[in-house]
Residue, then its C-alpha position, 0 to 999 in steps of 0.5 A: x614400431x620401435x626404431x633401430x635406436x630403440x633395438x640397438x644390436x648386441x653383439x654377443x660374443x663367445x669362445x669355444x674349445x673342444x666344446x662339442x657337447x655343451x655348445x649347441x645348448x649355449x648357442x640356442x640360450x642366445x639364439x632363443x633371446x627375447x632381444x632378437x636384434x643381436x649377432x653372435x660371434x663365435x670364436x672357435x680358438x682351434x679345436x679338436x673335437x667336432x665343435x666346428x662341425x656343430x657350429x657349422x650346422x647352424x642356419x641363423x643368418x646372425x650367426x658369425x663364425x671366427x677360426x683361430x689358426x692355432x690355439x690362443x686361449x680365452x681371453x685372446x678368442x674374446x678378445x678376437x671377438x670384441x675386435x670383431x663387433x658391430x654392435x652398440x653393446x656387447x654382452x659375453x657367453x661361455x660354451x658351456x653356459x645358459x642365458x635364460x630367454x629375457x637375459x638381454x631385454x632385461x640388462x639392456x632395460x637395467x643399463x639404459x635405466x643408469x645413465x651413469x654406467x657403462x656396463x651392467x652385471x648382475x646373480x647368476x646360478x652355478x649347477x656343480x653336480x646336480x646341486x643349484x647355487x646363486x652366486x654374485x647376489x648383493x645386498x645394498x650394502x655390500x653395492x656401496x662397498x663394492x670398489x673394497x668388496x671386489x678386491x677379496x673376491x671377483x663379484x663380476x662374472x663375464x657372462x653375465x655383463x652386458x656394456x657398451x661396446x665402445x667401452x669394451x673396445x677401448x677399456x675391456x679387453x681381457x689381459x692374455x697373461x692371466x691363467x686364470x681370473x681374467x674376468x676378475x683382472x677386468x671387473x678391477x680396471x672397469x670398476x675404476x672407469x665406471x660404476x657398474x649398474x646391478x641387477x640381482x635376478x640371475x640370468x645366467x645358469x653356470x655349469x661346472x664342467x671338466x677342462x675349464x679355467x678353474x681345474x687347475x690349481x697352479x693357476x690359481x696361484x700364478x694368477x693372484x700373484x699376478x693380479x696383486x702385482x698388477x693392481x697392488x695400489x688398489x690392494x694396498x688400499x685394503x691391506x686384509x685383503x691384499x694378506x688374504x690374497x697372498x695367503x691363498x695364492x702360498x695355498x694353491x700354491x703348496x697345494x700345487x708342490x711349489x712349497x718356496x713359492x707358497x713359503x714367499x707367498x705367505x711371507x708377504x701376507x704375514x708381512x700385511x696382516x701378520x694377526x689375521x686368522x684367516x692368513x694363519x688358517x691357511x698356513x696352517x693347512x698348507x703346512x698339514x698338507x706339506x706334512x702330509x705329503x712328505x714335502x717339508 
């Protein structure tokens, strides 16, 4: 018989919002784990709709529901739900997503293989109309440039970490001023403290569905501009893709009829990489766009 020590708890944490239709699929993804020794944390972050009343069918003793009084956001109901774990790891779901059935088996093993990290991460696959993707699949060589290649691109996506707990506690938790890329401003601190552990099967089944953080284009904008500022030291270190954060940022930004905000954003990235094709390709369509739309 395996000991406790050998079956530690996972605690599993996950936020919802109006997410009545999707949710029951991602709670049974979790429920239905090979890895039976978990506790599901259910934040409900004030809904609307009927997602309490989904939730509250459930009859699994390791289920633990948590009621927002009003509306916060996702990283405040992650967060509300980190504070609340009792496990020795913690893993991430999204209302909206799956795990396949060995998720946490396979990470647990993958983790506990790498005794120099503190969090593991690994593919997963992205359903956007009827079409299937595998996102975050890294090569060996792009693992060892992984502290550069994370500054051009979030590789780290929430659902499919798994970390000890203490870790998340005292390092993880995600930064409420961000719109968007919050999993991303936190892949950049961990990075910092721990070298992530990978395993490339995808695990997770991301679906792309109306009302996420990503519909909204303005956020894009706000949130690279922020995510700059905020690890600009470490940007600096990789000026092209500092520009090209700047330039994508003066993109949406545009796109978002903030025209002076782009014309600044593009400033600062011409200001870092003032040959870049990638900087001047989109300043070229925002200016068509700007044409376009009769804004300039």
């Amino acid at each position: 018989m395996q000991s406790s020590t050998d079956r530690p708890l996972i605690s599993v944490v996950l936020p919802t919002y109006n997410r009545e239709v999707y949710i029951k699929r991602a709670i049974d993804s979790v429920l239905c784990q090979t890895y039976e020794n978990l506790e599901l944390i259910i934040v409900d972050d004030k809904s609307a709709d009927n997602t309490l009343a989904v939730v509250s069918t459930l009859q699994d003793v390791r289920v633990k529901l948590v009621r927002h009084d009003r509306n916060l956001g996702c990283s405040a109901a992650r967060n509300t739900g980190i504070d609340a774990a009792r496990g020795e790891f913690i893993a991430f779901q999204d209302s909206d997503d799956v795990w396949l059935p060995h998720k946490l088996e396979k990470q647990l093993r993958v983790l506990r293989s790498s005794p120099h990290s503190r969090a593991c991460f690994g593919s997963f696959i992205r359903c956007d109309q009827g079409r299937a993707t595998v996102y975050g699949f890294l090569s060996d060589i792009e693992l060892r440039k992984f502290d550069e290649l994370i500054l051009k691109e979030n590789l780290v996506s929430p659902q499919t970490i798994l970390a000890e707990a203490a870790f998340i506690k005292e390092f993880g938790k995600f930064d409420v001023n961000f719109p968007r890329y919050i999993d991303w401003e936190q892949a950049l601190r961990l990075s910092e403290l721990t070298r992530f552990a990978y395993d490339p099967e995808p695990l997770v089944v991301a679906f792309d569905t109306p009302g996420n953080l990503s519909s909204n284009i303005l956020n894009d904008s706000v949130a690279r501009r922020r995510l700059v500022a905020k690890h600009f030291d470490k940007f600096l270190n990789q000026k092209s893709f500092l520009a090209l954060n700047y330039a994508e940022a003066g993109y949406t930004a545009v796109a978002a009829g903030q025209v002076g905000v782009g014309l600044e954003c593009f400033r600062s990235a011409l200001r870092y990489a003032p040959f870049s094709v990638q900087v001047w390709t989109r300043v070229g369509k925002a200016l068509f766009r700007c044409v376009v739309k009769g804004r300039c």
